[in-house]
N, C-alpha and C positions, 0 to 999 in steps of 0.2 A: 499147321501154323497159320493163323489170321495176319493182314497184315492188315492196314488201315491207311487210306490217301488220305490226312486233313484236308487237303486242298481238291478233294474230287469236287466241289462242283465249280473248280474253277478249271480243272484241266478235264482231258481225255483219257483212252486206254493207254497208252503209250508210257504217260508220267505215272497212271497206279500202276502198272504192271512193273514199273522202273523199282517201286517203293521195295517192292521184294527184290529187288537186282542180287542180292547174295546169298538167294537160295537161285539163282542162274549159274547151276555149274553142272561139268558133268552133261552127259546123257539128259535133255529136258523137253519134257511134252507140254506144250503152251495150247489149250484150250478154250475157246471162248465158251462162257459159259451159258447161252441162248440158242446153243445147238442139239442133236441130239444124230446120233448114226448108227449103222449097223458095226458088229465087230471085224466085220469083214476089209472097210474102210482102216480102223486102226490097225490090223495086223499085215495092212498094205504099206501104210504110213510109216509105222515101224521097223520096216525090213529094208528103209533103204538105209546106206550107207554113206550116204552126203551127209555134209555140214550142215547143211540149213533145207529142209524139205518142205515144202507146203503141200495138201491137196489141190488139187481143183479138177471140177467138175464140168466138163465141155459140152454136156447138155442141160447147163442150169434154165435154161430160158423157160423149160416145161415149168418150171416150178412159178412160174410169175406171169403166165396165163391167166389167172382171174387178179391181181395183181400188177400189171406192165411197167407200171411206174413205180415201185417198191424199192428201195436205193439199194445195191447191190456191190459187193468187195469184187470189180471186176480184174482180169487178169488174161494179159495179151505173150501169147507163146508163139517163138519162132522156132522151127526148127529145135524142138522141144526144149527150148530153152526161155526161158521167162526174162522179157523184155519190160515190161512194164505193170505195176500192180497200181487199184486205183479205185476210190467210190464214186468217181466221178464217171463220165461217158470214156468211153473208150473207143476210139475208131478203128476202125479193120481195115489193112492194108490185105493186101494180095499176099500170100503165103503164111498168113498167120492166123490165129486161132484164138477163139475170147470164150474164156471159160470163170470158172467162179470159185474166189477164194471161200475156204470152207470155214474157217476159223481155227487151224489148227496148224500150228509150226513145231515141228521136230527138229532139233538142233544135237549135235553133236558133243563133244565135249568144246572140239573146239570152237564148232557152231556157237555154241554158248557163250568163249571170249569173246567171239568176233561181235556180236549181239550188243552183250554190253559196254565193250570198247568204243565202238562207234559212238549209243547216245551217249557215255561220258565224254567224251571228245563235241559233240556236240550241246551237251548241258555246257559246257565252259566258252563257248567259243558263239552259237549259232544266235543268232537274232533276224528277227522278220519271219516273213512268211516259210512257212517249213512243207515244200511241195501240197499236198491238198490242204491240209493245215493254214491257220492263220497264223500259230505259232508252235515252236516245239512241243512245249504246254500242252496243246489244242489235240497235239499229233496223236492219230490213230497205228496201229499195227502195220497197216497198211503202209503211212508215211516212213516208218522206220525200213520197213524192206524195199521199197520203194530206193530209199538213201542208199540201201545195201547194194542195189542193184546198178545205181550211178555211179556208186564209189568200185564195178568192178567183180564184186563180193558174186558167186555163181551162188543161185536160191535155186533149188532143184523140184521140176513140178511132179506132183505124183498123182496123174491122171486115174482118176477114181469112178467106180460104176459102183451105184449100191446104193441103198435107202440112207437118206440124210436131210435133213431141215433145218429151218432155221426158227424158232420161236418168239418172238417181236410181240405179236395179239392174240389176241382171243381166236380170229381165224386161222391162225398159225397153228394155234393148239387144236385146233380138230382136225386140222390136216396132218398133222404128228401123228396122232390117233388113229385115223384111216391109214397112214403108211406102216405103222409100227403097229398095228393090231396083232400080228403073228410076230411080235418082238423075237430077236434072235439073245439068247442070254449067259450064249460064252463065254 
């Protein structure tokens, strides 16, 4: 099923992804659609049993070697627990670890209520700046778990090893190419 933002170029991922809010039930795999991975990554992802899972990848920085400045979904883990998600810089304290959201949340059945309860709770209520965001509107993926994580809500990391990219450019696409040349087709 298609859905359609009317209002995509006035919002971000946050509000089109909201437009389908009630196909958010159940068991749901949320992917961005500018990435590309091995199967190896999804049947990691898949097998946890948390509410709300993300990957990430704690030697993303290889990847942004010819690149340094390339804006990046980063994500600060203490004690394997995810403290902070964020596109912006992220500073590194002492015992913690900055790795890189993948663009992929696995949620639960109930993962799923808790997801869209919050932004409906916040579509009725929020105004102003929405953490990286200028506004709820504005908000990316990131800003909503971000909320998830001040309101409380545990986002479980699923520290990942295995070929994955991210597709933005043209240089993006030949570096896909070079990593997925021997595609895995599980």
């Amino acid at each position: 099923e298609y859905f359609f933002n009317p209002k995509y170029s006035e919002t971000e991922q946050l509000t089109s992804m909201m437009v389908a809010r009630r196909k958010i039930f159940g068991d749901v795999l949320i992917i961005f659609g500018d990435i590309i991975f091995d199967s190896a990554i999804l049947k990691q992802v898949l097998a946890s049993n948390d509410d709300i899972t993300i990957p990430i990848d704690l030697d993303w920085e290889k990847s942004y070697e010819e690149e340094p400045n390339k804006p990046a979904d980063k994500v600060l883990v203490n004690q394997k627990k995810i403290v902070k998600i964020s596109a912006k810089e992220i500073s590194l304290e002492s015992k913690n670890e900055v790795g890189e959201f993948l663009g992929i949340i696995k949620l639960s059945a109930a993962g799923s209520k808790i997801l869209v309860k919050k932004y409906e709770e916040l579509e009725k209520s929020h105004t102003g700046k929405f953490h990286d965001a200028d506004s709820l509107n504005k908000a990316k993926l990131v800003d909503i778990l971000q909320e998830l994580i001040d309101s409380k809500i545990e986002i479980s990391p699923s520290i990942i090893s295995g070929k994955w990219c991210e597709i933005d450019t043209p240089k993006d696409l030949e570096r896909a190419k070079k990593i997925f040349k021997n595609i895995d087709t599980e």
